[in-house]
C-alpha positions as CSV (number, residue, x, y, z in Angstrom):
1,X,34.7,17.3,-24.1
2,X,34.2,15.6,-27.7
3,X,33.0,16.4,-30.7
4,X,30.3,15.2,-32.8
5,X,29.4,15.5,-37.0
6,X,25.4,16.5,-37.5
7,X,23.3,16.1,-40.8
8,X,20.2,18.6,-41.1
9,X,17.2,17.3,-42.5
10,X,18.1,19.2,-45.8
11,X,21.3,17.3,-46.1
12,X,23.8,20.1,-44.7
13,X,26.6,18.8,-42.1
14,X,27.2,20.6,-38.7
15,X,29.5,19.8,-35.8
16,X,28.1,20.2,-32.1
17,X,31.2,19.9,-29.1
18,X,29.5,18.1,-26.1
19,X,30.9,18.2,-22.6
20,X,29.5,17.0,-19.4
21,X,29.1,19.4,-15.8
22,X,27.6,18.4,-12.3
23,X,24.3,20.3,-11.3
24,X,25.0,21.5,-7.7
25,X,21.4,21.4,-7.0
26,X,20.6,17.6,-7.9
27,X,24.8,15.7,-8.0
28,X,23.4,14.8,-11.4
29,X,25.3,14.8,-14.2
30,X,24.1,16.9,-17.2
31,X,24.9,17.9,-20.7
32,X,25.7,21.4,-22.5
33,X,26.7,21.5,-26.6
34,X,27.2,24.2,-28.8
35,X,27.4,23.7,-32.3
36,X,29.9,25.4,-35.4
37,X,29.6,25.0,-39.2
38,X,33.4,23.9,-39.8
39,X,35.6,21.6,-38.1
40,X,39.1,23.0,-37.8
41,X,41.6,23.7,-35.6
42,X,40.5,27.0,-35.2
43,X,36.5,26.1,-35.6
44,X,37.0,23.3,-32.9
45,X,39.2,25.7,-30.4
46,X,36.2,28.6,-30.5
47,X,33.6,26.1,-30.0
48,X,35.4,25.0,-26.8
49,X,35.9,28.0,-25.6
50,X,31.8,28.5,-26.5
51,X,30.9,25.6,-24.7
52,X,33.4,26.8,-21.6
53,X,31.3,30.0,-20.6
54,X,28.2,28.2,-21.7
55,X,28.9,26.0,-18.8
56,X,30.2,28.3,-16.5
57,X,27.4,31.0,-17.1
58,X,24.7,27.4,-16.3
59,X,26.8,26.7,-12.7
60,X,26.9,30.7,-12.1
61,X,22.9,29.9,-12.2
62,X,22.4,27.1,-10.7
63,X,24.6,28.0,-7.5
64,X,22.5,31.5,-7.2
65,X,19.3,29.2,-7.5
66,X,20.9,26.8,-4.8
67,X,21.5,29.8,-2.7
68,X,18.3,31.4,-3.1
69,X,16.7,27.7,-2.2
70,X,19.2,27.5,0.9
71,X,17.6,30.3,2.1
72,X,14.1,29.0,2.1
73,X,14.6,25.3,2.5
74,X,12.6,23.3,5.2
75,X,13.4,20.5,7.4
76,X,10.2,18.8,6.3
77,X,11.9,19.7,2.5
78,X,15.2,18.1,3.5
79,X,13.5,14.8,5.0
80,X,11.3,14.5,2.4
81,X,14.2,14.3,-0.2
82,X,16.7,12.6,1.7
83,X,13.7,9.8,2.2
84,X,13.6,9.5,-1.6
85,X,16.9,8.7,-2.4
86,X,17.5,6.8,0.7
87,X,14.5,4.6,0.1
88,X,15.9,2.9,-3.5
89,X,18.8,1.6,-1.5
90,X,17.1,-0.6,1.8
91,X,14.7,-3.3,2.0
92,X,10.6,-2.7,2.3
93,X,11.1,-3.7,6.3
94,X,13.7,-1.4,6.6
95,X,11.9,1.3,5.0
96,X,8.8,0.1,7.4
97,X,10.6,0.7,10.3
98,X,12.3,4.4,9.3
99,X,8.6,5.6,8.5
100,X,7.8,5.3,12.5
101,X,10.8,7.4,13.2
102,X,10.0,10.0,10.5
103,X,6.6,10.6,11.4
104,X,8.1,11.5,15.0
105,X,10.8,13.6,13.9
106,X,7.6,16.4,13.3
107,X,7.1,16.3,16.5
108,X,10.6,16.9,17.3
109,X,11.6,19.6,14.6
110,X,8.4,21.0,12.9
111,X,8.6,20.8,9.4
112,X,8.4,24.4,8.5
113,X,11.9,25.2,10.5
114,X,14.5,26.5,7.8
115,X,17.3,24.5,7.7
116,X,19.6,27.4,8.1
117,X,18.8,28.0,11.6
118,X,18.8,24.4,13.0
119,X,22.1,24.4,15.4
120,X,23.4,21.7,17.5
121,X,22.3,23.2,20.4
122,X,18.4,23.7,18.8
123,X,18.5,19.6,18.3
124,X,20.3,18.6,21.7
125,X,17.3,20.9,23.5
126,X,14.6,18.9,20.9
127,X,15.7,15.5,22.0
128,X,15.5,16.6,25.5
129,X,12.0,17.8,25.2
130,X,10.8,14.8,23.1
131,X,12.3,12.3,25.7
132,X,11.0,14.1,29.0
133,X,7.6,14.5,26.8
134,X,6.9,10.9,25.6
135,X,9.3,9.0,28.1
136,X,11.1,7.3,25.4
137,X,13.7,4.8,25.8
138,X,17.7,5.5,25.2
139,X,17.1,3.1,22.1
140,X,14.5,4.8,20.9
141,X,16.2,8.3,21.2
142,X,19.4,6.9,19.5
143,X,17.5,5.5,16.6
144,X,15.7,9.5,16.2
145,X,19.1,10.6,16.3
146,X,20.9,8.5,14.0
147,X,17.7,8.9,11.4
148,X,18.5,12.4,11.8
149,X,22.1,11.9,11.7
150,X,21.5,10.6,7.9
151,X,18.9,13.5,7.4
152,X,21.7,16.5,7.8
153,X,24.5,14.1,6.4
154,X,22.5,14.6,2.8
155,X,22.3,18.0,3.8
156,X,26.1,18.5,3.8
157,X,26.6,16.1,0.9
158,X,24.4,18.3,-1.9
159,X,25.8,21.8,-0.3
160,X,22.7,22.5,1.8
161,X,24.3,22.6,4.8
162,X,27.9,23.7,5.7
163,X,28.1,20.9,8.5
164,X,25.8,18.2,10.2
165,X,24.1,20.0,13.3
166,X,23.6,16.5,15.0
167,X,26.5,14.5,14.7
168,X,28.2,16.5,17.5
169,X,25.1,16.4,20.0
170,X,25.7,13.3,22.3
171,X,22.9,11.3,24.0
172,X,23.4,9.9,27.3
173,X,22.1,7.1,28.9
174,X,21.3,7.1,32.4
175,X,21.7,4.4,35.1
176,X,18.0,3.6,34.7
177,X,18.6,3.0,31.1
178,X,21.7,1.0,31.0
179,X,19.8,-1.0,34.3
180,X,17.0,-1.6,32.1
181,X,19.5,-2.4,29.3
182,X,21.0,-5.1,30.7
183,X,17.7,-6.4,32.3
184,X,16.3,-6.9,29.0
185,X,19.9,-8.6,27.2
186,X,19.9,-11.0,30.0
187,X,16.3,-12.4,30.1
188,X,16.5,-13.3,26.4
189,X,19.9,-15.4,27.3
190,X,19.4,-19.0,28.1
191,X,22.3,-20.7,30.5
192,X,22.3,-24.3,30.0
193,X,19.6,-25.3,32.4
194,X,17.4,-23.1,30.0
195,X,18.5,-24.6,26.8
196,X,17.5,-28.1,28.2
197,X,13.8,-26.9,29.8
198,X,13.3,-25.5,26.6
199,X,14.5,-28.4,24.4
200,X,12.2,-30.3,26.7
201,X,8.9,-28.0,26.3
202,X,9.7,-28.1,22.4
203,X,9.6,-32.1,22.2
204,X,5.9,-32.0,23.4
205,X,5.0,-30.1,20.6
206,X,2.7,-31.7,17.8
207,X,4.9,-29.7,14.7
208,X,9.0,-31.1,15.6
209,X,9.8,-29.1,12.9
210,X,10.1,-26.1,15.8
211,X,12.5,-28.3,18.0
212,X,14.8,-29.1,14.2
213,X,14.8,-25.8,13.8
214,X,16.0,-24.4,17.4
215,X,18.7,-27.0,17.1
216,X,19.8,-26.0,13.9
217,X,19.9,-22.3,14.9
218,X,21.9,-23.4,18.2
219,X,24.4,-24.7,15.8
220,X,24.6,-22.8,13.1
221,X,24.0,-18.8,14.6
222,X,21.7,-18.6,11.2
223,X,19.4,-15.5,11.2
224,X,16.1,-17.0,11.5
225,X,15.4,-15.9,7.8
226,X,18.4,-17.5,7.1
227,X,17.4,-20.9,8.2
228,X,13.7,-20.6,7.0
229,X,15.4,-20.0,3.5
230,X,16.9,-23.2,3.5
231,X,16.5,-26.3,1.0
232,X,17.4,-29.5,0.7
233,X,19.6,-28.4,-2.4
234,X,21.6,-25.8,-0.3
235,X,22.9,-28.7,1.7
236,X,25.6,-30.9,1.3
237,X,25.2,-33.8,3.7
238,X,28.8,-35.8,2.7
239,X,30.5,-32.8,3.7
240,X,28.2,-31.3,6.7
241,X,28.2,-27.6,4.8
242,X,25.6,-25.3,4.2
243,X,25.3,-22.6,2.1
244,X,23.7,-19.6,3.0
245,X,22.3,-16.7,0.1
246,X,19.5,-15.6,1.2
247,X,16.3,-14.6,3.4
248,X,12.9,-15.3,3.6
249,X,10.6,-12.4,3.9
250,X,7.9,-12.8,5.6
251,X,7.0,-9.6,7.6
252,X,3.1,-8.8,7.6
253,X,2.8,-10.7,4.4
254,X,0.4,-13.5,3.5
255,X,2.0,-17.1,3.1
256,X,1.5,-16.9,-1.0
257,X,3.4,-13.3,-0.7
258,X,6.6,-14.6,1.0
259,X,9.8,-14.1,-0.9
260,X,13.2,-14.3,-0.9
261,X,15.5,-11.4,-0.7
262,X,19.5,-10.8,0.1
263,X,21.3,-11.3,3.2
264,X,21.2,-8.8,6.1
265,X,24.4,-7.8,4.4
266,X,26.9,-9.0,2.0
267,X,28.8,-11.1,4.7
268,X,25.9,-12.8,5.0
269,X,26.1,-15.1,2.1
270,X,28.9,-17.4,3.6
271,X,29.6,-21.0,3.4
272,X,28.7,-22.8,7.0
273,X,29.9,-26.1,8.7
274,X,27.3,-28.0,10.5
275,X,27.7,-30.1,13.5
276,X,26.1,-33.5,13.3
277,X,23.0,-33.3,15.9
278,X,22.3,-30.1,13.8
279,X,22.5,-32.0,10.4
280,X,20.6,-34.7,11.7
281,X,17.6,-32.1,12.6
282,X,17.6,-31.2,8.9
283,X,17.6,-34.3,7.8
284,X,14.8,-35.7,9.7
285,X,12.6,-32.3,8.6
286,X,13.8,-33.4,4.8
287,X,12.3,-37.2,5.5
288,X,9.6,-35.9,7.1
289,X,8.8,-33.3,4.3
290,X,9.2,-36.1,1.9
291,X,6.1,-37.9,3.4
292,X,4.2,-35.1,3.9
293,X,4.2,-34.0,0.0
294,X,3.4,-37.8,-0.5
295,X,0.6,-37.7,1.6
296,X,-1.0,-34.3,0.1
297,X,0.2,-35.5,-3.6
298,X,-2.4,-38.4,-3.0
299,X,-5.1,-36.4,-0.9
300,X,-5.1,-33.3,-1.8
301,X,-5.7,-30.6,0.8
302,X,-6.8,-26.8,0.1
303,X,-5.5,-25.8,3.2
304,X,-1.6,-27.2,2.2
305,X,1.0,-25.2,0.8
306,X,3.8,-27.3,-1.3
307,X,7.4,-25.7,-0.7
308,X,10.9,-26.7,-1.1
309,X,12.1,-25.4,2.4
310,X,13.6,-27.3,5.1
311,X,11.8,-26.2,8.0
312,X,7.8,-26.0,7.0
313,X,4.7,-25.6,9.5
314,X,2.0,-28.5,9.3
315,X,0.7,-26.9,6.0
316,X,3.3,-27.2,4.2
317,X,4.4,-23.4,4.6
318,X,7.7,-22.0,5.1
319,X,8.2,-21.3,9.5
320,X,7.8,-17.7,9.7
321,X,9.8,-15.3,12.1
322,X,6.3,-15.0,13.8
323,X,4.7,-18.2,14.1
324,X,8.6,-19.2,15.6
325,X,7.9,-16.0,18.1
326,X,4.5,-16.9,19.0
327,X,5.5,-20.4,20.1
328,X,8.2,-19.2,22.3
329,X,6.1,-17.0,23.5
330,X,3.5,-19.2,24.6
331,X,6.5,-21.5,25.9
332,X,7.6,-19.2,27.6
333,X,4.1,-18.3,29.5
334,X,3.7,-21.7,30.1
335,X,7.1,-22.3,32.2
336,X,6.4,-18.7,34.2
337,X,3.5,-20.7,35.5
338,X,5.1,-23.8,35.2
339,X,8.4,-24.2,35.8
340,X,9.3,-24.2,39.2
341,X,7.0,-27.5,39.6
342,X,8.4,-29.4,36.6
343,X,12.1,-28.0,36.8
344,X,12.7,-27.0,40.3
345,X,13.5,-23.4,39.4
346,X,11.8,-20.1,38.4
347,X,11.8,-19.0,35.1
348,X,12.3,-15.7,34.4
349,X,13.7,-15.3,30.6
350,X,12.0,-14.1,27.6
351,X,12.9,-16.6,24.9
352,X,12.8,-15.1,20.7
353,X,14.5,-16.3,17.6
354,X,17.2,-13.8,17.6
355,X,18.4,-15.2,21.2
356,X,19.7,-18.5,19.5
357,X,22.0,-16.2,17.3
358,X,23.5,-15.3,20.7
359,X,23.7,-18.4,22.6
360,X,26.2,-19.7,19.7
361,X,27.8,-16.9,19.0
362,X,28.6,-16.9,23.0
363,X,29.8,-20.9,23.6
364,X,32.2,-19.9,20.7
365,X,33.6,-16.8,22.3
366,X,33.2,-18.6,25.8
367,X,36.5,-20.9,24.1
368,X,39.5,-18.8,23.9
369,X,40.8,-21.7,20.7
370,X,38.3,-20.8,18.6
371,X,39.5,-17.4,16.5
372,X,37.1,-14.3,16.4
373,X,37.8,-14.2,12.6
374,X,36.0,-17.8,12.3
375,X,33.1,-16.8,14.7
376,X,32.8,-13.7,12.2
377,X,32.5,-16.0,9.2
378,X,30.1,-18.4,10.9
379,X,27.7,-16.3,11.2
380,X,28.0,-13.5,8.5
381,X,29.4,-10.8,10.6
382,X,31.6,-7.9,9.0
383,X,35.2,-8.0,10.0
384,X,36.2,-5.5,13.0
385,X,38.2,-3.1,11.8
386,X,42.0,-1.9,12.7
387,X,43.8,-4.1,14.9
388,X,41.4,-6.9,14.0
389,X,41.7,-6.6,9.7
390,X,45.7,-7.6,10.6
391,X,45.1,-11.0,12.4
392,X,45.4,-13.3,9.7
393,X,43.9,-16.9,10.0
394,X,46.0,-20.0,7.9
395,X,43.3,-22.2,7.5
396,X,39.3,-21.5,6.8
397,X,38.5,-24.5,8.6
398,X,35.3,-24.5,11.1
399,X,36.2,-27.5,12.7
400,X,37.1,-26.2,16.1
401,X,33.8,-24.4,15.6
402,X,31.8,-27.7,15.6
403,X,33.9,-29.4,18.0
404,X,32.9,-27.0,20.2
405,X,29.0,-26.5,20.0
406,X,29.0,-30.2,19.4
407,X,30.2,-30.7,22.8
408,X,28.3,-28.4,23.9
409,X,25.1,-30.4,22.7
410,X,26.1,-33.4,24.3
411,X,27.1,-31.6,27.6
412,X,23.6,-30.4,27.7
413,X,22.1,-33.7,25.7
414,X,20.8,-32.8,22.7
415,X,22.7,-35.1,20.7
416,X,21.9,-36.7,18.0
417,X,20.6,-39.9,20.3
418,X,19.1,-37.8,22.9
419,X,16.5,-36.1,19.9
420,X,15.0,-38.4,19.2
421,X,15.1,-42.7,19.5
422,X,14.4,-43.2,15.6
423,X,18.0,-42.7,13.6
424,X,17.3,-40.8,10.1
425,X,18.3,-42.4,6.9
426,X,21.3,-41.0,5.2
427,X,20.2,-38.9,2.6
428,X,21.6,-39.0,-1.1
């Protein structure tokens, strides 16, 4: 509580005491004065006491208004708000992605249900229904549930709800599920055979900027709109570092509407050491790039697109998490057909972006010398928790890091001499 001095517009001085009070219904702050004539000891200690039951007789309101709303507040009420303040603190794709799983949860718990009367046992029997009805996966039914998981967690948090009716309702998977689970991790895994028929199928392509780009998410675990991010400016060839800050955006956007945006999260941004045939497939995109702006700079083409990024289609355009997808793809449904005549063996794995992510992340962990903390930093994952937070590393160092998915290249040959036969120039 303070006190403030007033001027009228006739000239006359008042005082008003000011204090601040948190409305139950919205967790906002607000503000309640009262003003007095004179300010004295005895003038200030009435005001206070004023402004005490002022406030007190405005909660005493509020909370019979919050309970009077209880009473008569909706699921579809409760979503609907939670969705509002939620949405200000994720990304658009995010936000795409939660509005498929709202637009279900009517389906589930109709939107005219008073929150009062949904029990644990009322959203255990919905999930049940809405799985044996639409035949939806485990993953899907987890994602329902954690959505509504963050639905009721508001509920509790602005006094609408005395506890979260879902948090104690378990989902269970069955065999089928975790089969079908595993069926689905494994096929988009490559073992080293399937690295090098890959790296093989991605030479004949016309754009090499697809091959760069594989290798350089085989070595680095990069998010794919990490890597597409890239410049030459957030590279540091003496030292073989790159620094990752952000991610391209690219999602059902047109090529002049890409942008950048933050990290998945804030251990994202991270500092990265590069092994060499992974810095060499930068550098020969950067040389590349270089000739291409040349070329369009002289004969200029409507169709191209300048940009600064490292790893561009043939017009110029940053790679997008698509076009990367739809060429594995088509890869891929070329070596189903294909592959047992050109490689001897059948080929049964579903290659996408992400699946890079994994094949690094698992050569590291497949070498018990190379810490978990410096796999965690590599790639920009949060810290486990507990018994993890007290192993402490004494150097930052990556270089057992690179040792090891370098050898790992040349195992498989994709070194630097098996890329390509033309060595890049060292870059300034």
């Amino acid at each position: 509580m303070h006190f403030e001095k007033r001027k009228k517009k006739d000239g006359t001085t008042f005082f008003i005491a000011v204090d601040e009070f948190v409305d139950p219904l919205t967790g906002k702050r607000r503000r309640a004065t009262v003003s007095f004539k004179t300010s004295t000891p005895r003038g200030r200690a009435q005001a206070r006491r004023e402004l005490d039951d002022k406030i007190t007789g405005i909660l005493a309101d509020l909370e019979s208004t919050k309970e009077k709303r209880v009473e008569t507040y909706t699921f579809g009420q409760l979503t609907k708000d939670w969705f509002n303040v939620w949405v200000t603190t994720v990304k658009p794709q995010t936000v795409e992605r939660e509005q498929l799983i709202i637009n279900r949860l009517s389906r589930l718990i109709a939107d005219d249900v008073l929150v009062k009367n949904i029990t644990p046992l009322l959203v255990k029997n919905c999930l049940e229904k809405y799985q044996r009805k639409y035949g939806s996966s485990f993953a899907t039914m987890q994602h329902i549930k954690s959505t509504l998981n963050k639905i009721f967690d508001y509920g509790v948090l602005y006094n609408i709800l005395p506890f979260s009716p879902s948090q104690i309702v378990k989902l269970k998977s069955s065999v089928a599920d975790k089969v079908a689970k595993k069926k689905r991790l494994e096929r988009k895994f490559l073992d080293e055979r399937e690295i090098k028929v890959l790296i093989a199928e991605l030479k004949k392509r016309r754009n090499p900027a697809y091959l760069d780009l594989t290798l350089f998410l085989i070595g680095t675990g990069c998010r794919i709109g990490e890597a597409t991010a890239l410049t030459r400016e957030d590279f540091d060839f003496d030292k073989n570092l790159v620094s990752i800050e952000s991610s391209l955006q690219t999602h059902d956007l047109k090529v002049d509407d890409y942008y950048l945006d933050t990290t998945k999260t804030a251990a994202g941004e991270r500092v990265e050491e590069v092994p060499e045939f992974a810095i060499q497939a930068v550098k020969r995109c950067v040389t590349r790039n270089e000739a291409v702006d040349k070329h369009h700079r002289e004969l200029p083409s409507s169709a191209f697109h300048f940009s600064d990024v490292v790893f561009r289609t043939e017009y110029g355009s940053p790679i997008s998490s698509h076009s990367f997808r739809e060429l594995l793809s088509r890869i891929t449904a070329y070596l189903q057909k294909n592959c047992v005549r050109l490689y001897g063996f059948e080929w049964k794995k579903n290659v996408v972006p992400h699946s890079f992510r994994h094949i690094h992340i698992s050569i590291l962990r497949s070498d018990p010398s190379v810490p978990l903390k410096e796999v965690q930093e590599r790639v920009g994952h949060v810290e486990e928790e507990t018994t993890d937070d007290y192993t402490h590393r004494l150097t930052h160092s990556q270089k057992k890091s690179v040792s090891v998915i370098d050898s790992f290249a040349t195992k498989i040959g994709i070194n630097n001499n098996n890329v390509e036969n033309n060595n890049v120039e060292n870059l300034p």
